[in-house]
C-alpha angles and dihedrals in degrees: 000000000000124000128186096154087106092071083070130226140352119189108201096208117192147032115023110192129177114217140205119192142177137194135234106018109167094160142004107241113240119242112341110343139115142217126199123246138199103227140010123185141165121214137182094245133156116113087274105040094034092054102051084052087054090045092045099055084054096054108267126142100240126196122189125224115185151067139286131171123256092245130103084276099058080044086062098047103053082042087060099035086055097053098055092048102251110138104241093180097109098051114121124240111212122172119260131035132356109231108258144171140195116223123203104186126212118225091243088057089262102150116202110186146223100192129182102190089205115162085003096068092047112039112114146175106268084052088065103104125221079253102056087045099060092045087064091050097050102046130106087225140010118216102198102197126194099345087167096064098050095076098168083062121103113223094203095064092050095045089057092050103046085049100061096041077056090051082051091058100266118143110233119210127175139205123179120202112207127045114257136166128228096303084059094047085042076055091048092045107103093049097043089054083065095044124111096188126024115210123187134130116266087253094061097040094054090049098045094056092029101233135113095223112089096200095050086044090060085050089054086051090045086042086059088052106267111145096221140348119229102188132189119225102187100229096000086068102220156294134244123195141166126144104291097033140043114185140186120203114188122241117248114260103242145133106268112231107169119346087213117141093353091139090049087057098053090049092057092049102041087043083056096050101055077042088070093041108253127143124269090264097049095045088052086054084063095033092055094043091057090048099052088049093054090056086055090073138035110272147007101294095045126111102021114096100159156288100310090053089049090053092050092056091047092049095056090062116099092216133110094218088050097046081043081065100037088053095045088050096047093053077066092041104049083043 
């Protein structure tokens, strides 16, 4: 059985989310009427809570840091949270509602959404416990997860502690969940300067820095102090770029099911994959892998079902950077 639970601890910090998703929706019926679907599912989703359970299913000691409400819904999601093996104990519980969406999805895995942003949108600083504090300062990595969409949270205050965790050897990574321009990177700011990798979709990087060119949008990101930007390009794979490389990684070849919490997915395995020590390009193989499993099945969680299968995928690519990966990954599986 795999273990990567060796490498130590990674604290996913940031937007928790429970989902409910169905699948295919071609049309909302009018009035009062109904249609019949195929699926229906609830996960635990959000670019925090979304990624530990990604981590989770490969092996990796995960650790939450966030907010729900005290409602049935923040019930769920620590239900959820607690099956896949991620430790929930740290969430917040705030009064009021849990964040939640509702997910029709398209038959070609586009995802409109109905979202209520719930904990997420009042969570603040002077609500992170001393607890939640010194699980960010003892881990091995920080996942900071939808920063943008926690507006009660002062950037400032996580940038100072995710500093010093990376001071204390951490590596920091970072994921934003909505798309923004440069007021929302000026916002992001005090966080991005601490962060060793930069993930967002190429939709949200060429807004942020308000450009068309992905290659001169990485260099805004490296310009605001990221030490690299690891971008996912849907179909295209993905990029990765710092100041000595620029690198493309080809997407998997699958039938695309729901596109929900792809980008989730590619954060847990490229995170994995600088945890063991491999290069960027290397760490992307594995990054893009899990997030093309994750669009073969409905919902966040879908597709991954852990380190072997991983391996598998890696294996089949005729590519030095992807066997690299595979190899790196088996030395944990045969363990």
């Amino acid at each position: 059985m795999s273990d990567l639970k060796g490498l130590g601890s990674v604290v996913c910090l940031g937007v928790h989310i429970l989902d409910i998703l169905g699948r295919p929706v071609t049309t909302i019926p009018p009035g009062q009427h109904s249609i019949l679907i195929d699926e229906i599912r609830a996960t635990a989703a959000g670019t925090a809570a979304g990624t530990s359970v990604d981590l989770a299913k490969m092996g990796i000691k995960v650790r939450n840091v966030g907010a729900i409400g005290d409602d049935i819904l923040g019930d769920f999601v620590v239900r959820l949270l607690d099956d896949a093996g991620v430790d929930a104990s740290l969430l917040l519980r705030l009064a009021g509602a849990t964040s939640a969406t509702i997910l029709p999805i398209r038959p070609n895995g586009e995802r409109p959404a109905l979202h209520v942003p719930g904990a997420n949108a009042i969570f603040n600083a002077t609500d992170l416990t001393n607890e939640q504090r010194d699980a960010v300062l003892s881990a091995s990595a920080i996942h900071v997860g939808g920063l943008d969409a926690m507006p009660a949270m002062d950037p400032e205050v996580i940038g100072q502690l995710v500093a010093t965790a990376r001071r204390n050897g951490a590596l920091v990574t970072m994921d934003v969940l909505r798309n923004g321009d440069r007021r929302s990177l000026d916002a992001l700011g005090p966080v991005l300067r601490h962060t060793d990798w930069f993930c967002p979709n190429e939709e949200q990087l060429l807004g942020l820095a308000e450009c068309t060119d992905v290659h001169e949008a990485a260099h805004v990101m490296l310009e605001a102090g990221a030490g690299g930007v690891a971008v996912t390009q849907g179909e295209q794979g993905c990029r990765v770029v710092t100041r000595a490389i620029d690198v493309s990684i080809p997407a998997m070849d699958i039938d695309v099911v729901d596109t929900t919490g792809c980008g989730d997915g590619f954060d847990a395995g490229f995170l994995v994959g600088l945890l063991c020590g491999l290069d960027p390009a290397s760490a992307a193989w594995i990054g893009t892998v899990c997030g093309g499993l994750v669009a073969t099945g409905l919902g966040s969680d879908a597709g991954i079902t852990g380190l072997q299968q991983v391996v598998t995928v890696l294996n089949a690519y005729n590519d030095d950077a992807a066997r690299a990966a595979a190899h790196r990954l088996k030395e944990f599986v045969d363990a």
